[in-house]
C-alpha positions, 0 to 999 in steps of 0.5 A: 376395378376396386384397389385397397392399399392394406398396412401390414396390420391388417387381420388375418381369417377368424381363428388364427391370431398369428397371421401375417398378410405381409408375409402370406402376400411374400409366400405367394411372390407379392413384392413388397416397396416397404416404406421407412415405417414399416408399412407397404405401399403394394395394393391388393384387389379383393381377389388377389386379398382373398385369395392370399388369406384363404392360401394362408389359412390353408396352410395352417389347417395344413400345419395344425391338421398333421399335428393334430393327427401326431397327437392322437397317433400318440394317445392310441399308444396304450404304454404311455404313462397317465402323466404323459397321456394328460399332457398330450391330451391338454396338447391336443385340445390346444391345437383342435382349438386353433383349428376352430372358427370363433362360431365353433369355439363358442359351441365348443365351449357351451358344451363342454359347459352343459357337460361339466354341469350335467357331471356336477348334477350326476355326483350330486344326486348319488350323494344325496341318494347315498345319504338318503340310504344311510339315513332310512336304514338307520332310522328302520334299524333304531326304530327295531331296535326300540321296540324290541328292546321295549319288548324286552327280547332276548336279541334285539339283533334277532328282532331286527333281522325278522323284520327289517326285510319288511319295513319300509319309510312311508310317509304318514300325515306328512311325515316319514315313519318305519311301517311293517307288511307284518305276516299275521294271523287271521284270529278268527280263520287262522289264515295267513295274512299279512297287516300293516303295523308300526315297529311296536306293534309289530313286536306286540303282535310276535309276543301274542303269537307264542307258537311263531315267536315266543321264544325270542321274549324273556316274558315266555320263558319257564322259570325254575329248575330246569327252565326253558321256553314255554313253547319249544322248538326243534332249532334251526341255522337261519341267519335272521340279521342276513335274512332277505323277504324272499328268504323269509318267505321260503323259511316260514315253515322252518321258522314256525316249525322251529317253534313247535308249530306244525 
């Protein structure tokens, strides 16, 4: 039968730092010569040796398994302040961490890696996605506010709420541009279409369609004693800067009505 002569050096199971043969071998009622040095003269067949360390790990798992549960018997506790639930939690880590093999540390951490970088990712992409909003809205309301400034309206503010609902970036030769789904008139049919037009041509057509939209431009209004607009209406509540397409759909009647078109 093999025999190994093993100082009190030797290492202890993967996973834990802290273990001591020479004190495992005395738990389990080895006897220990002891030379001046401090190494041990008792030899150990491959047996007994596996059979002190798997006693030992045992025990460990034993200590760190009640502690590991007194943690989380702790966190389950919902009057804890968030200090004391972080430091638990940091306690808790500690403690799931020595219960691991360096096989189940390393997965661990890959992991917690992929985690930690897939979160990065996430806030990322909100970010970009926020600042992407921000930069199409600003782009379509100053592109409205342009055209019917240039178109000289009474309100631009009321220009803009009738067709930024229907304004939408959309990339022309390479580049991104505000286009408008423009509910037009068919001049020969009279029928109701809808054509796709760039801000200042939107606002052009509202101006050549006096009946729908003429009172929001200074260019229709009578001048003089008494003056007015030259094509009026009966008024109405609408909020057109709050105005959603849906709305708009629902409120053509109204709108067109408003301007004395039956």
């Amino acid at each position: 039968m093999l025999k190994f002569h093993y100082p009190v050096s030797i290492l202890c199971y993967d996973g834990d730092n802290s273990g001591d043969p020479a004190a495992a071998a005395a738990a389990a009622g080895e006897t220990n010569t002891g030379n001046s040095d401090g190494s041990s003269d008792r030899t150990f067949t491959q047996v007994e040796l596996n059979k002190i360390l798997a006693d030992d790990k045992r025990k460990h798992q034993e200590k760190y398994g009640q502690l590991e549960q007194s943690y989380q018997d702790l966190l389950s506790n919902q009057n804890i302040s968030e200090e004391q639930r972080k430091k638990l939690e940091e306690r808790l880590e500690d403690v799931q961490a020595s219960l691991r093999t360096k096989e189940q540390q390393a997965e661990y951490e890959r992991k917690q890696s992929e985690t930690k970088y897939e979160d990065q990712l996430k806030t990322a992409e909100t970010r970009a996605n926020h600042w992407e909003g921000l930069y199409k809205q600003e782009t379509v309301v100053r592109s409205l506010q342009d055209a019917a400034t240039g178109a000289d309206a009474f309100n631009p503010n009321q220009i803009v709420g009738l067709l930024k609902p229907m304004t939408e970036l959309k990339d022309i030769e390479g580049k991104l541009a505000p286009m408008i789904d423009f509910p037009d008139i068919d001049e020969k049919t009279g029928a109701e279409i809808t054509t796709l037009r760039t801000p200042a041509e939107a606002v052009k057509r509202m101006k050549e369609l006096p009946k729908v939209y003429g009172n929001l431009f200074k260019s229709n209004v009578v001048s003089g004693v008494g003056a007015g607009q030259a094509n009026t209406g009966t008024g109405d509540n609408l909020d057109y800067a709050n105005m959603s397409p849906e709305d708009y759909r629902k409120n053509r009647a109204a709108i067109r009505n408003r301007v004395g078109r039956s």
